[in-house]
CHARMM-style PDB file with segment names, atoms N, HN, CA, C and O in Angstrom:
ATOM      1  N   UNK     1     -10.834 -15.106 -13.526  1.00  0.00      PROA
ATOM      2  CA  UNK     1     -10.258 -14.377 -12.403  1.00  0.00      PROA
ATOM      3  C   UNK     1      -8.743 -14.321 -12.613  1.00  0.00      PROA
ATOM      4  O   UNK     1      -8.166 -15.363 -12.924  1.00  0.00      PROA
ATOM      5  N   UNK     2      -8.027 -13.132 -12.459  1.00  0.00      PROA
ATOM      6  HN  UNK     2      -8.496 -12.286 -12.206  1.00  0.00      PROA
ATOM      7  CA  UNK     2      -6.366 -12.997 -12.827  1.00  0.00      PROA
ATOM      8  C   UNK     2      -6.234 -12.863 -11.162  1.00  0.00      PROA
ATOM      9  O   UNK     2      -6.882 -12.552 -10.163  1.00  0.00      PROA
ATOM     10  N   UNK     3      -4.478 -13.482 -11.746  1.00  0.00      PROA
ATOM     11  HN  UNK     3      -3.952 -13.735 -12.558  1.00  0.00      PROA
ATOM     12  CA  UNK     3      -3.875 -14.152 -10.444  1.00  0.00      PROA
ATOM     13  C   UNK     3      -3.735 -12.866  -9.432  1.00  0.00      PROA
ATOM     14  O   UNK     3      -3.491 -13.163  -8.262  1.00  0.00      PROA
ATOM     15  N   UNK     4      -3.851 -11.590  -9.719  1.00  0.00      PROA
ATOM     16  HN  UNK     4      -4.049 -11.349 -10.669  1.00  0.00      PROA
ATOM     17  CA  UNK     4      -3.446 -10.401  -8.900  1.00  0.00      PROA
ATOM     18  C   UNK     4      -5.012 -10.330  -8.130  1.00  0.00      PROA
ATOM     19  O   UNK     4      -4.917  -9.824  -7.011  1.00  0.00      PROA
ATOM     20  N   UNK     5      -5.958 -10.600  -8.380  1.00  0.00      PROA
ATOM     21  HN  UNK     5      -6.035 -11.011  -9.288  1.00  0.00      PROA
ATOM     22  CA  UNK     5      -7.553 -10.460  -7.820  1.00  0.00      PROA
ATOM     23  C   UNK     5      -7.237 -12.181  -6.670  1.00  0.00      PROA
ATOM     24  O   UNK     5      -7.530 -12.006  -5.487  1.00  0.00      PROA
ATOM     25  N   UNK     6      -6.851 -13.229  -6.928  1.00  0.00      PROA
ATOM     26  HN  UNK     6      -6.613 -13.372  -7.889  1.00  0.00      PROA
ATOM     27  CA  UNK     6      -6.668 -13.970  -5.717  1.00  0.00      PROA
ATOM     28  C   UNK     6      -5.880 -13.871  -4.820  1.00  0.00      PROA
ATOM     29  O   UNK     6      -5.822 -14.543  -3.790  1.00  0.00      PROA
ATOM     30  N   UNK     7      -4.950 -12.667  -5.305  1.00  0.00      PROA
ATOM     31  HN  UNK     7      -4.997 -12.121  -6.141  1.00  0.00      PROA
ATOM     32  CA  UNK     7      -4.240 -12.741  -3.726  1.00  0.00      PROA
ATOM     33  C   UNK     7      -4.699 -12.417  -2.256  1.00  0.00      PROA
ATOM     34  O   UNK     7      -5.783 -11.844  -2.154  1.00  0.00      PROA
ATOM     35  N   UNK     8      -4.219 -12.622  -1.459  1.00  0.00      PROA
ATOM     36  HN  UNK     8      -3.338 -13.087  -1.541  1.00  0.00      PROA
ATOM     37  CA  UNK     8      -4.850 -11.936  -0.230  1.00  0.00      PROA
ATOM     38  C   UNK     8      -5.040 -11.171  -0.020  1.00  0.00      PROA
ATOM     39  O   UNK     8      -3.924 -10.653  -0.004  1.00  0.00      PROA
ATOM     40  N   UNK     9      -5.893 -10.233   0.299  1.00  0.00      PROA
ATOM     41  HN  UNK     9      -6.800 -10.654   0.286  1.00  0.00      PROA
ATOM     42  CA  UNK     9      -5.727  -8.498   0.975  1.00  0.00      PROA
ATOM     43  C   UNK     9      -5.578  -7.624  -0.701  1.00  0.00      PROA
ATOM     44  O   UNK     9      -5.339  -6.437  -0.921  1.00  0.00      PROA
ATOM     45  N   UNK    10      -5.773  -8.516  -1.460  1.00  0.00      PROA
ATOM     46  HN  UNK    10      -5.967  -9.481  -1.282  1.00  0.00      PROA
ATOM     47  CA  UNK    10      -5.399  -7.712  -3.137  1.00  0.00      PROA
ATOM     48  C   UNK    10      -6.720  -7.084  -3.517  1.00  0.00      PROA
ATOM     49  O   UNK    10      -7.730  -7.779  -3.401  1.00  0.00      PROA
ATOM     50  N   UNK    11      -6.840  -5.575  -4.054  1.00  0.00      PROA
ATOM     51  HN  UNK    11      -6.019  -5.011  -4.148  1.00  0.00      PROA
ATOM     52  CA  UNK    11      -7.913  -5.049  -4.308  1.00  0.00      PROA
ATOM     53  C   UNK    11      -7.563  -3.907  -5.242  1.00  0.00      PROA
ATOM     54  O   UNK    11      -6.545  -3.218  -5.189  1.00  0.00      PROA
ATOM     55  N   UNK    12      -8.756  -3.794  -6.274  1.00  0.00      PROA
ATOM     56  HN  UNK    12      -9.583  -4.354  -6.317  1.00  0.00      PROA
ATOM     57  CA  UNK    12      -8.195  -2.895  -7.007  1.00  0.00      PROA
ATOM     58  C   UNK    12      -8.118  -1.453  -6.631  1.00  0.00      PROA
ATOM     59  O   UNK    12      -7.962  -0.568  -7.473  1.00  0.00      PROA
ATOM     60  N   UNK    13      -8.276  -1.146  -4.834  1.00  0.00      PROA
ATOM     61  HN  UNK    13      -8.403  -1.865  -4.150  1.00  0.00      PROA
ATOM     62  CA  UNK    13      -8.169  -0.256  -3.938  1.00  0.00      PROA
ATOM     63  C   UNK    13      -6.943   0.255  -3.184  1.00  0.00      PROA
ATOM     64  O   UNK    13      -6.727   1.419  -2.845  1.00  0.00      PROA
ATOM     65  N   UNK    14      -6.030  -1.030  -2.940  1.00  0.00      PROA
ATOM     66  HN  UNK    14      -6.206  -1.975  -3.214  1.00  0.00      PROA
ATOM     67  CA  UNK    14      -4.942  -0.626  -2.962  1.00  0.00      PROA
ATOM     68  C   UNK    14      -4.195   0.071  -3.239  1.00  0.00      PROA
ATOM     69  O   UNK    14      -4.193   0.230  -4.459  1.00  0.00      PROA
ATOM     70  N   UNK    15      -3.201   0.861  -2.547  1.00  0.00      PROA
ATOM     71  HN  UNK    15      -3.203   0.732  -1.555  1.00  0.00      PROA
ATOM     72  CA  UNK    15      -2.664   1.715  -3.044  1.00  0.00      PROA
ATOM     73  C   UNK    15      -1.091   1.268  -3.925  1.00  0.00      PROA
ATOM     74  O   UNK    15      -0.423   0.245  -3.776  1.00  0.00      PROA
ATOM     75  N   UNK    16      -0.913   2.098  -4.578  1.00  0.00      PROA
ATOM     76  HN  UNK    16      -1.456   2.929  -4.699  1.00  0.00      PROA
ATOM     77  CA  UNK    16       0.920   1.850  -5.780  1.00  0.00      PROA
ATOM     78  C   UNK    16       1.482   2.306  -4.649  1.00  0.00      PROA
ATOM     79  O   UNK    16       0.996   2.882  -3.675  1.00  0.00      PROA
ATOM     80  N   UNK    17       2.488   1.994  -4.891  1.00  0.00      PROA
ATOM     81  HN  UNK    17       2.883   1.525  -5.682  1.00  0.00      PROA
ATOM     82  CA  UNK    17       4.011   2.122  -4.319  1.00  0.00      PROA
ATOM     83  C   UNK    17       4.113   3.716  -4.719  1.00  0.00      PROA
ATOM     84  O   UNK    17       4.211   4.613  -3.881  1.00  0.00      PROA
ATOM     85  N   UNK    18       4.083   3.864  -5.781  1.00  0.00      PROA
ATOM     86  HN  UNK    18       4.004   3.135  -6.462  1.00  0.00      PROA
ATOM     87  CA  UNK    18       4.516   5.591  -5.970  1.00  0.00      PROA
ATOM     88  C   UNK    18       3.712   6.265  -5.291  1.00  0.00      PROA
ATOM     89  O   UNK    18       4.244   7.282  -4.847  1.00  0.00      PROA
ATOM     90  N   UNK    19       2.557   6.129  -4.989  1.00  0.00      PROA
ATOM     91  HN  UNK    19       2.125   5.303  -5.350  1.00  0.00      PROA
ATOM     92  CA  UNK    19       1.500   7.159  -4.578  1.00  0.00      PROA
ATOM     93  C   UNK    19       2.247   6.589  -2.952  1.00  0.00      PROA
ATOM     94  O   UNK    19       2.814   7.598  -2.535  1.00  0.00      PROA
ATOM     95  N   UNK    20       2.384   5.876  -2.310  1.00  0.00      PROA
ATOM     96  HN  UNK    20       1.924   5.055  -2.648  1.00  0.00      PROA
ATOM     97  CA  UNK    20       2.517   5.471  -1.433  1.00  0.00      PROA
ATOM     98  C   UNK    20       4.000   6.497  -0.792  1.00  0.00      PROA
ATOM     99  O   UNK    20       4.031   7.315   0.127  1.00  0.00      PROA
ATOM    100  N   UNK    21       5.001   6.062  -1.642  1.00  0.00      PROA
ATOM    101  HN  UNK    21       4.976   5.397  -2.389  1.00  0.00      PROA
ATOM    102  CA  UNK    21       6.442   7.083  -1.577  1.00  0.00      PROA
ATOM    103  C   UNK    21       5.828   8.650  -1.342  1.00  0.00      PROA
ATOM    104  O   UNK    21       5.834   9.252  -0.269  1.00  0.00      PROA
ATOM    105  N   UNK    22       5.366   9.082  -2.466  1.00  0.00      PROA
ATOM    106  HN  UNK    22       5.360   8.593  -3.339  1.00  0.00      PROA
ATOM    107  CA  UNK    22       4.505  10.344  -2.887  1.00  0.00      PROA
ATOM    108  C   UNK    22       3.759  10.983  -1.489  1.00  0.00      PROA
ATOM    109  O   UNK    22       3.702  12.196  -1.291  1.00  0.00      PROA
ATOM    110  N   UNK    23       3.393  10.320  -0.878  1.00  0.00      PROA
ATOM    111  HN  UNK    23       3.440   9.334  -1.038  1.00  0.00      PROA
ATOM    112  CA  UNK    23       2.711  10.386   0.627  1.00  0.00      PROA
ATOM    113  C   UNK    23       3.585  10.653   1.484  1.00  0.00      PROA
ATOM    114  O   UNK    23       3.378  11.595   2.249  1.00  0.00      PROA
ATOM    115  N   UNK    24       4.794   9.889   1.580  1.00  0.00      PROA
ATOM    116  HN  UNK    24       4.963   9.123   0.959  1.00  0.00      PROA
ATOM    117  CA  UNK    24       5.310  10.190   2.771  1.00  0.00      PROA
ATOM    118  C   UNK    24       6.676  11.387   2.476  1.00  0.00      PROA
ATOM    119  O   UNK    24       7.122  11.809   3.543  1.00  0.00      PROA
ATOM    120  N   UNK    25       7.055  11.704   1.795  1.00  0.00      PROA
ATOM    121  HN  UNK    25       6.693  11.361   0.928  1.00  0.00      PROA
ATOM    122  CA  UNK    25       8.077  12.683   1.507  1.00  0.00      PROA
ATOM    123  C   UNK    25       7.888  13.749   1.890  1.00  0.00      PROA
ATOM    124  O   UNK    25       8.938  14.294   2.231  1.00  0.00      PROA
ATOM    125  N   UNK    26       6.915  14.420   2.024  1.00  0.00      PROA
ATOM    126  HN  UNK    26       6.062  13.978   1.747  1.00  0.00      PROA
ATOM    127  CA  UNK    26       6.318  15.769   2.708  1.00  0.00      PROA
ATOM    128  C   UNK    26       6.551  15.582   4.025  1.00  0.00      PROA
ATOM    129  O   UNK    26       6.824  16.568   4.709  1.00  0.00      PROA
ATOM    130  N   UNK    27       6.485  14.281   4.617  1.00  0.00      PROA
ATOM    131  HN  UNK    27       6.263  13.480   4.061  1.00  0.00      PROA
ATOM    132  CA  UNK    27       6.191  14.536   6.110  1.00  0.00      PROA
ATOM    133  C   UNK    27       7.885  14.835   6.877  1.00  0.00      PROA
ATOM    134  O   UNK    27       8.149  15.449   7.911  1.00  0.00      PROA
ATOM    135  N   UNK    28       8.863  14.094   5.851  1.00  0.00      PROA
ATOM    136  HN  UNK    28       8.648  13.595   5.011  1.00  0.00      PROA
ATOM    137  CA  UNK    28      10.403  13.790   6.198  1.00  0.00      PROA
ATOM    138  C   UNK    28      11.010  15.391   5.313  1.00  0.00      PROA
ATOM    139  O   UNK    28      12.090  15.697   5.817  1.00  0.00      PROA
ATOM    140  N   UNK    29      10.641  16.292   4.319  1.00  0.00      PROA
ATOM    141  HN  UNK    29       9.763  16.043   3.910  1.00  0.00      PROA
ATOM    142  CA  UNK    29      11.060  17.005   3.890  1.00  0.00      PROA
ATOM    143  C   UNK    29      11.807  17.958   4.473  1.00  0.00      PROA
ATOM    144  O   UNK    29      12.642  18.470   3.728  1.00  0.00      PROA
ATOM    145  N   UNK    30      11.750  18.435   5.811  1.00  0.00      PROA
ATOM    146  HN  UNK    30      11.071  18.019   6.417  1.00  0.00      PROA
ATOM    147  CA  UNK    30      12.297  19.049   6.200  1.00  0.00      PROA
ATOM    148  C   UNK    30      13.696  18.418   7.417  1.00  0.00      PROA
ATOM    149  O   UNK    30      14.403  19.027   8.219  1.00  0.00      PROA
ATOM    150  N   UNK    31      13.595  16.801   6.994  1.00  0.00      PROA
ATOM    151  HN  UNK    31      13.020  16.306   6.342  1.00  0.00      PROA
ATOM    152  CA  UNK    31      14.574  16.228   8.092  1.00  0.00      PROA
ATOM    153  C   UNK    31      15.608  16.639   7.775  1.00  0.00      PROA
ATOM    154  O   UNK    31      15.788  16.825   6.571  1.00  0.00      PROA
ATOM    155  N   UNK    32      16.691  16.939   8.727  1.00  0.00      PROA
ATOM    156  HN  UNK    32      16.545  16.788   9.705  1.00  0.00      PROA
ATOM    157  CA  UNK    32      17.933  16.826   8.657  1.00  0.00      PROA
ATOM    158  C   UNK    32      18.776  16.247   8.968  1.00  0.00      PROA
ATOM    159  O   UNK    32      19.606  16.844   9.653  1.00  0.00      PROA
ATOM    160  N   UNK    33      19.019  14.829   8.653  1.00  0.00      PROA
ATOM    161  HN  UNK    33      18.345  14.344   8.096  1.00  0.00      PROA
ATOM    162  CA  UNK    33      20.378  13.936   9.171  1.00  0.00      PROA
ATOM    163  C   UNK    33      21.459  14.493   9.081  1.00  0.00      PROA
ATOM    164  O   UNK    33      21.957  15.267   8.264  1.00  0.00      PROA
ATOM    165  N   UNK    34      21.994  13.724  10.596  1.00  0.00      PROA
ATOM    166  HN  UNK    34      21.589  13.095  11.259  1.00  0.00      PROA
ATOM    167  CA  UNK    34      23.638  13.733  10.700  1.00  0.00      PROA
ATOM    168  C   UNK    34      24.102  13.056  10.195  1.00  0.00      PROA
ATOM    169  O   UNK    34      23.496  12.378   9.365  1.00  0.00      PROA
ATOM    170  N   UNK    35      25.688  12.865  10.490  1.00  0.00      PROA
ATOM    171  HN  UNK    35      26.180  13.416  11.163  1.00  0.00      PROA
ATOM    172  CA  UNK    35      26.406  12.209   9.658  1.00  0.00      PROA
ATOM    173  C   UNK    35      26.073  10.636  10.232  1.00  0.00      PROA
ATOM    174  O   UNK    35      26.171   9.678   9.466  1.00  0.00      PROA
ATOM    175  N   UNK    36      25.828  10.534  11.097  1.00  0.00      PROA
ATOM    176  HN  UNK    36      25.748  11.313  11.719  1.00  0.00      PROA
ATOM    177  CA  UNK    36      26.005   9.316  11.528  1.00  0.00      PROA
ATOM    178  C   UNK    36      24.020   8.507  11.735  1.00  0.00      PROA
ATOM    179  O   UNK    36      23.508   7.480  12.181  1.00  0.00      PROA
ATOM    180  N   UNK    37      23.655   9.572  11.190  1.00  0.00      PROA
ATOM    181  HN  UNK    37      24.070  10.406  10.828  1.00  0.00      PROA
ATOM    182  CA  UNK    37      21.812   8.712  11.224  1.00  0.00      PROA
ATOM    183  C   UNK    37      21.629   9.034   9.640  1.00  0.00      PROA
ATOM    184  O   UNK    37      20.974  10.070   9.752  1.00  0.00      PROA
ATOM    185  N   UNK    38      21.681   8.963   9.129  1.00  0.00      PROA
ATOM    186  HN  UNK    38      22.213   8.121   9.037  1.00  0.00      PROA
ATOM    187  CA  UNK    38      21.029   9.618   7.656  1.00  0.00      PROA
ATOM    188  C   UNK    38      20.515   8.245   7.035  1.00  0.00      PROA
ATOM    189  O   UNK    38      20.093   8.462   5.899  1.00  0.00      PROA
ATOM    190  N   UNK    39      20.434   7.246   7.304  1.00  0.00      PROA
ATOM    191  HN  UNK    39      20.777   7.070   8.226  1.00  0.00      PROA
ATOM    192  CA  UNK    39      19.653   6.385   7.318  1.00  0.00      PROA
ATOM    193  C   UNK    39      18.615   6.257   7.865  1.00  0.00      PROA
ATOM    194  O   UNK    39      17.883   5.406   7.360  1.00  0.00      PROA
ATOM    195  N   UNK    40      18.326   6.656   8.526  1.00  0.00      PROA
ATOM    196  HN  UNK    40      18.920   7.348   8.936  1.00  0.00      PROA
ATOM    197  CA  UNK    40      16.761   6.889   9.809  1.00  0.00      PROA
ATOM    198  C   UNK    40      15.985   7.756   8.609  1.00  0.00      PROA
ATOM    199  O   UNK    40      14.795   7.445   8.585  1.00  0.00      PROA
ATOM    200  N   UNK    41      16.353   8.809   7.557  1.00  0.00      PROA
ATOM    201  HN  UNK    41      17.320   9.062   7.577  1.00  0.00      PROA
ATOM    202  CA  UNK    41      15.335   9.271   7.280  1.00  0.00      PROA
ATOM    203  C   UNK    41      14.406   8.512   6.021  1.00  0.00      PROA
ATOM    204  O   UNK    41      13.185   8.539   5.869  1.00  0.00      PROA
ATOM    205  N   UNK    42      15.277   7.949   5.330  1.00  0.00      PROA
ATOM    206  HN  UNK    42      16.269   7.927   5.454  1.00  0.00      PROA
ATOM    207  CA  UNK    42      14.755   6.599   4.427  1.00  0.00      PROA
ATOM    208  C   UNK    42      14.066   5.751   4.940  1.00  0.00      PROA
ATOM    209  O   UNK    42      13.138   5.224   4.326  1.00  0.00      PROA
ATOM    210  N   UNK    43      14.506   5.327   6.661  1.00  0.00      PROA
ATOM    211  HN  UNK    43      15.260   5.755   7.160  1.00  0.00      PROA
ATOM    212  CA  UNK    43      13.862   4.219   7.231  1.00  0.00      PROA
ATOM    213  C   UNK    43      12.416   4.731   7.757  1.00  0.00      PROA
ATOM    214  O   UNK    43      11.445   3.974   7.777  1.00  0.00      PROA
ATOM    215  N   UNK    44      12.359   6.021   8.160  1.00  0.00      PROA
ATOM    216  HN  UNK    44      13.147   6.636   8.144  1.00  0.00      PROA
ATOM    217  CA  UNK    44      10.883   6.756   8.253  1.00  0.00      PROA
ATOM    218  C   UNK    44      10.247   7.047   6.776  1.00  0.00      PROA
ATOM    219  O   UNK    44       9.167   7.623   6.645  1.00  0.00      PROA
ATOM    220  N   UNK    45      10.844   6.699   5.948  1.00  0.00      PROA
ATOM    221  HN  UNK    45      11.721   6.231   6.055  1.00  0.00      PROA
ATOM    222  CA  UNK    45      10.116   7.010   4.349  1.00  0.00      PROA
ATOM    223  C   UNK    45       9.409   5.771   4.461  1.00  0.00      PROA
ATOM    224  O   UNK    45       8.203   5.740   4.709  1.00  0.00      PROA
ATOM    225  N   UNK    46      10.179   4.649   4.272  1.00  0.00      PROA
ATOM    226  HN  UNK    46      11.158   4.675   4.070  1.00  0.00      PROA
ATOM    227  CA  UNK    46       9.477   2.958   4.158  1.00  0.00      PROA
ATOM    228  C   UNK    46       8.461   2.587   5.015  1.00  0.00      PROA
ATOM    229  O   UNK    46       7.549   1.806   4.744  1.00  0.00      PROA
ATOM    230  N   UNK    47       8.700   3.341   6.368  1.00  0.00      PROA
ATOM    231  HN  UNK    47       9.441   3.975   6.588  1.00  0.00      PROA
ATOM    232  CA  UNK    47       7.619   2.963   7.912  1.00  0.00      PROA
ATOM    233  C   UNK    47       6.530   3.458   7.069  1.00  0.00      PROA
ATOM    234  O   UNK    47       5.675   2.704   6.602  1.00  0.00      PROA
ATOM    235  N   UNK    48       6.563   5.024   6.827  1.00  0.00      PROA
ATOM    236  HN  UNK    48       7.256   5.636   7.206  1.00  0.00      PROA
ATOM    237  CA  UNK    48       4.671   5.543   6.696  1.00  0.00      PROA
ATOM    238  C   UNK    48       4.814   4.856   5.439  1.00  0.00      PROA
ATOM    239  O   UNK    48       3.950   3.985   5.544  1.00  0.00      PROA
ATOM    240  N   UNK    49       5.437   4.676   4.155  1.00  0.00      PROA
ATOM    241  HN  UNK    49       6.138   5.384   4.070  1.00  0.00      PROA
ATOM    242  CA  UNK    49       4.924   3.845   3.437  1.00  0.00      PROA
ATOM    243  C   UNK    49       4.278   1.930   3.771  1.00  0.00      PROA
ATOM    244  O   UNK    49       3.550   1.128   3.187  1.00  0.00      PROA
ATOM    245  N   UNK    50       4.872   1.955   4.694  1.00  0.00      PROA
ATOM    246  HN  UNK    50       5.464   2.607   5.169  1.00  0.00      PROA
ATOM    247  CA  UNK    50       4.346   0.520   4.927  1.00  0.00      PROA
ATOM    248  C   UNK    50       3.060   0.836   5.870  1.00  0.00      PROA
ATOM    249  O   UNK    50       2.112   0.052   5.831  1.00  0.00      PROA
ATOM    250  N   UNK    51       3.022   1.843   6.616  1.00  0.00      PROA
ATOM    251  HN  UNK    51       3.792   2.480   6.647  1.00  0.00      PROA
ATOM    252  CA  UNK    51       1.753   1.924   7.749  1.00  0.00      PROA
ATOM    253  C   UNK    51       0.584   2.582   6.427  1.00  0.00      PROA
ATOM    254  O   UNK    51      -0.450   1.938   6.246  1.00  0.00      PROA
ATOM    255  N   UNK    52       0.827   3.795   5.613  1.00  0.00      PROA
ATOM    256  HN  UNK    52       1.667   4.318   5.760  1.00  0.00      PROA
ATOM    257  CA  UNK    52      -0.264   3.731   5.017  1.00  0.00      PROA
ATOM    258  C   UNK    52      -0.924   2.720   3.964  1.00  0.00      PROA
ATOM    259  O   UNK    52      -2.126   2.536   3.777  1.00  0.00      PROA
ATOM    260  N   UNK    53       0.139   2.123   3.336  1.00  0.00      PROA
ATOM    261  HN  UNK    53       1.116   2.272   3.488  1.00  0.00      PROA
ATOM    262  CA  UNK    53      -0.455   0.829   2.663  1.00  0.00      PROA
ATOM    263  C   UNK    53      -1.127  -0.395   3.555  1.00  0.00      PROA
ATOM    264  O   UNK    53      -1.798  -1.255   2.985  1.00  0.00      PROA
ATOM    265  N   UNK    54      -0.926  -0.423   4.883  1.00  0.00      PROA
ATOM    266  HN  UNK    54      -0.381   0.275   5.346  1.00  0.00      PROA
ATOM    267  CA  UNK    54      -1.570  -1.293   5.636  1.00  0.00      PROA
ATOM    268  C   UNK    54      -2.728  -0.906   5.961  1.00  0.00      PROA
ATOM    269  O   UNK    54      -3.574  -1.778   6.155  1.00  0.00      PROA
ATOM    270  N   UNK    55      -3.116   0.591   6.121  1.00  0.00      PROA
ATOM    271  HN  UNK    55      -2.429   1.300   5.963  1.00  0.00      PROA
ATOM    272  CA  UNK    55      -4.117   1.379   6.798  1.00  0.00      PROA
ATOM    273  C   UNK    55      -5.326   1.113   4.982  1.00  0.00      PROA
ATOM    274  O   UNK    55      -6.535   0.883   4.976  1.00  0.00      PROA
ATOM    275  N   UNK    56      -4.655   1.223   4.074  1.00  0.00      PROA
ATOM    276  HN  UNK    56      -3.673   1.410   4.078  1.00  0.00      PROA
ATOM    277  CA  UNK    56      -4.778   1.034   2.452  1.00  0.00      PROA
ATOM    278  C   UNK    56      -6.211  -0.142   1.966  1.00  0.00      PROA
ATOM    279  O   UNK    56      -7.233  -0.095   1.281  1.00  0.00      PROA
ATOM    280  N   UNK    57      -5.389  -1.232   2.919  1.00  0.00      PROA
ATOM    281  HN  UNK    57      -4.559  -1.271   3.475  1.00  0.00      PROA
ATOM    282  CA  UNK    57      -5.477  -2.665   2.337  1.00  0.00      PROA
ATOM    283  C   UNK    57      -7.039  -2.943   2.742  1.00  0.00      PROA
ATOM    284  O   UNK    57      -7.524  -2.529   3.794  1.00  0.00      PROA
ATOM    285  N   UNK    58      -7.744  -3.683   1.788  1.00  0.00      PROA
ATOM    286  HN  UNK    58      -7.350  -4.020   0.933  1.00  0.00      PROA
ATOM    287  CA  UNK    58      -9.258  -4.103   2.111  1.00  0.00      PROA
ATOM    288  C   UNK    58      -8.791  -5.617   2.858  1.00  0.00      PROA
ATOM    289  O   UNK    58      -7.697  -6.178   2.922  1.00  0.00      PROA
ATOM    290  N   UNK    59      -9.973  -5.937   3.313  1.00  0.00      PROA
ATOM    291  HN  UNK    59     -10.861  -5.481   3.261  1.00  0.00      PROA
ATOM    292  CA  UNK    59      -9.785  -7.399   3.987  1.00  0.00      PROA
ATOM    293  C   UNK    59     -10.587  -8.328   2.775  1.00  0.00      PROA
ATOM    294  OT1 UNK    59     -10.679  -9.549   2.894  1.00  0.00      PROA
TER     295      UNK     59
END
């Protein structure tokens, strides 16, 4: 058994990080930050990447 199959919640179902990025860029593509939020749209890149990799994960 390799150490990536004992982790918790680890499956060879999981989703990558790229496919994960890859997912959410369409949904922010048309954002337009101001000068003073343009961080919010990166921080909505990482959210659906973190909500669909959670939605992702086997038990």
């Amino acid at each position: 058994m390799d150490e990536e199959s004992r982790k918790p919640g680890a499956s060879q179902h999981d989703a990558e990080p790229a496919a994960l990025r890859a997912a959410a860029e369409p949904a922010l593509q048309s954002a337009c930050p101001q000068s003073q939020n343009g961080f919010k749209v990166e921080l909505a890149k990482r959210c659906i990447q973190q909500t669909l990799k959670s939605a992702t994960q086997t038990a």
